[in-house]
N, C-alpha and C positions, 0 to 999 in steps of 0.2 A: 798365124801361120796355119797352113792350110793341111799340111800333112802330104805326104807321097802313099801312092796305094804299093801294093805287093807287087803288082802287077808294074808297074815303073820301073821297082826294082829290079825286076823280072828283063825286062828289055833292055834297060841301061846298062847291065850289067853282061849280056851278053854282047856288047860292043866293045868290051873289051881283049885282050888277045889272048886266045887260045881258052876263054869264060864259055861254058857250058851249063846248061839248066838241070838239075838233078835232083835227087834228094837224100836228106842224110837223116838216118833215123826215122824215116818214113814221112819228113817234113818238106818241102819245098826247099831247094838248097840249089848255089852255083858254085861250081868246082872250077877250079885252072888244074889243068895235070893231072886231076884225078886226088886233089887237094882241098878240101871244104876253105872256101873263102867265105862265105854267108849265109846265112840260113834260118829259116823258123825258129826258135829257139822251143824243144820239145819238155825241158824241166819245167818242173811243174813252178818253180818258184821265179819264172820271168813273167812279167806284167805281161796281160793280154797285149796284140797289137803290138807286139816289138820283132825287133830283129836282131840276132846275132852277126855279127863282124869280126871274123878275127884279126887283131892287129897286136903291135908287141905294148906288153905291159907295161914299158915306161911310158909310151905314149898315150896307154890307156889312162895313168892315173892324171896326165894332163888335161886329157879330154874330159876326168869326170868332176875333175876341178874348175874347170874352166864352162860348163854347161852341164850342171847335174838336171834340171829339166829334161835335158834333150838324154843325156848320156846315162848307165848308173849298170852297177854290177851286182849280181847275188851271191852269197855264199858257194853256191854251186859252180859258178865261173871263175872265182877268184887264183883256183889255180890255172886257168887255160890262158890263152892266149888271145882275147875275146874279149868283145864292149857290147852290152847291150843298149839297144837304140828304141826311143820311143817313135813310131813311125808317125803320129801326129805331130808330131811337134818336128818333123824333117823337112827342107824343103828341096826341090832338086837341085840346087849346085852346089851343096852339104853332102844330097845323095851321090852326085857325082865325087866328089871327095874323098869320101868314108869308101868306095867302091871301087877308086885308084886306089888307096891305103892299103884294102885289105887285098890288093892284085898284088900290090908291091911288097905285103908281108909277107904272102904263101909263093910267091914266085923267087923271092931274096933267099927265102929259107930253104926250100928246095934245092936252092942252087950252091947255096953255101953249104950245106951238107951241117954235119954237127961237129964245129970248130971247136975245141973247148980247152 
């Protein structure tokens, strides 16, 4: 597997609706709504070359069961709402996937407000 650059990321992701290029914590970041959907990850204890996604927790412990190569979390993310991605080991109809997910995590949540 070949890996996707930032820069793919970058583009693909603003194809989606209402996805803007931005950055959070002074790192390369695409917002919906003014909502961080992905982004550089700036803690110190993400492996070089990866990328942050937010998507919800149950489906993240899915993802990191089912592809710890590709997927994996650190101490530091385990309470957000967020997967870390190795961007070598991505390829793009993954990246298109993980990029629907995390449109449809921060755009669901937004919308559903805090049911509880």
């Amino acid at each position: 597997m070949a890996g996707v650059s930032l820069d793919a990321v970058w583009k693909m992701g603003v194809t989606l609706p209402g996805v803007v290029q931005s950055t959070a914590y002074g790192s390369p970041a695409l917002k919906v709504g003014g909502q961080l959907m992905a982004c550089v990850p700036t803690n110190k204890s993400a492996e070089p070359g990866s990328l942050m996604f937010r998507v919800d927790r149950n489906d993240r412990q899915t993802m990191l069961d089912e592809a710890p190569e590709l997927y994996y979390v650190t101490d530091h993310y385990l309470d957000y709402d967020a997967v870390l991605v190795r961007l070598e080991r991505l390829n793009r109809e993954l990246l298109h996937d993980l990029l629907a997910m995390a449109h449809r995590f921060v755009t669901k949540k937004k919308q559903g407000g805090s049911k509880g």
